[in-house]
C-alpha positions in Angstrom: 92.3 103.6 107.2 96.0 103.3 105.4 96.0 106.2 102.6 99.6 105.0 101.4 99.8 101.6 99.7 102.7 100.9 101.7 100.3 101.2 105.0 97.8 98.4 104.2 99.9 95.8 104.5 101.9 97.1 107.0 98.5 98.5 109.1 96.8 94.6 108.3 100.5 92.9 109.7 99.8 94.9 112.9 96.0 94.1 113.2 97.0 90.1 112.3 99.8 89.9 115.0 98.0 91.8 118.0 95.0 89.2 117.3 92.3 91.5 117.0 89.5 90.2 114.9 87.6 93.5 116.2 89.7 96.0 114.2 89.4 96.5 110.3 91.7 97.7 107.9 91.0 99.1 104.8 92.9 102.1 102.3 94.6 102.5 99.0 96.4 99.4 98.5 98.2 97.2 95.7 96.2 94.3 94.8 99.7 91.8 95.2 99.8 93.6 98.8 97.2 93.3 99.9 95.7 89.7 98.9 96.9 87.9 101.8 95.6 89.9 103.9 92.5 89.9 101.5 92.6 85.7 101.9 92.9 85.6 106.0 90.0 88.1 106.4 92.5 90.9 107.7 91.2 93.0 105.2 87.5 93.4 103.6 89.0 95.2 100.8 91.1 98.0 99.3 91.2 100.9 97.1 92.8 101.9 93.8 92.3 103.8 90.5 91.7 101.5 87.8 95.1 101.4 86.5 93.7 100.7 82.5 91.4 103.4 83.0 93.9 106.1 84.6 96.1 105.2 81.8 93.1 105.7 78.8 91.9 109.2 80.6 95.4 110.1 80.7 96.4 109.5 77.0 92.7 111.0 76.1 93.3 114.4 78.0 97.2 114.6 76.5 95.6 113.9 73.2 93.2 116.8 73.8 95.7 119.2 75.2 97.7 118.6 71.8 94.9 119.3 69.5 94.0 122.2 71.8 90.6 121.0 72.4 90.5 120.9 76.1 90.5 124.4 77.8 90.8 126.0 81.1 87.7 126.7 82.8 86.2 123.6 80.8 84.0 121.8 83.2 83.8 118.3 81.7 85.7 115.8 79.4 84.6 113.4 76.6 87.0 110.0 77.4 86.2 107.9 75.1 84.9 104.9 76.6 84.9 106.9 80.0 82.8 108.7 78.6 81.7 112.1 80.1 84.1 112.8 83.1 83.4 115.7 85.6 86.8 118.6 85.4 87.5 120.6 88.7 89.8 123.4 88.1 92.5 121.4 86.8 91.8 117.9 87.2 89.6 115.3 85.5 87.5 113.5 87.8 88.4 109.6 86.7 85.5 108.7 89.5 85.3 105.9 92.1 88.0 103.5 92.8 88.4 100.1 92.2 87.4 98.2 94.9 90.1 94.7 95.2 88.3 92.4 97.6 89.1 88.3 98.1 86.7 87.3 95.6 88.4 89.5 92.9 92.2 89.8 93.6 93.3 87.0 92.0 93.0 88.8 88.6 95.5 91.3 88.9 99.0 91.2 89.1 100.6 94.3 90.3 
């Protein structure tokens, strides 16, 4: 489990050289990282934040911190087309990563 994007490919490199088809990668990765490793079968998949969604929550929560409508000890968050996130003390709960896999790569380009 790599939990640096630099690690996946460098974790999936290892796994591909020592010839291990027993071992399995997976972590936070980089789509543009990751997807050859995604296309040999190194890797099942990898883990990100939506970067599109990250972006909208965060623009949403600064709006709401400027017009003073989000509060400490508030508990959730109206996002827009997020729609109701959970808040722990001071963070808003985005929710499950996106999940990059060979089928899916190809449309990203970061």
């Amino acid at each position: 489990m790599a939990i640096a994007s630099p690690a996946v490919p460098g974790a999936a490199e290892a796994v591909k050289q020592s010839g291990r088809g027993d071992v399995k990668v997976t972590g936070l990765g980089l789509p543009n990282d990751a997807k050859p490793y995604l296309k040999d079968g190194v890797l099942d998949s990898v883990v990100l934040w939506n970067t599109q969604d990250l972006g909208y929550l965060t623009l949403h929560a600064a709006a709401a911190l400027g017009r003073g409508t989000l509060h400490p000890g508030a508990t959730s968050f109206e996002a827009g087309r997020l729609k109701t996130l959970r808040v722990e003390g001071d963070n808003i709960l985005l929710g499950t990563p996106f999940t990059f896999t060979k089928d899916n790569v190809d449309r990203f380009d970061f």
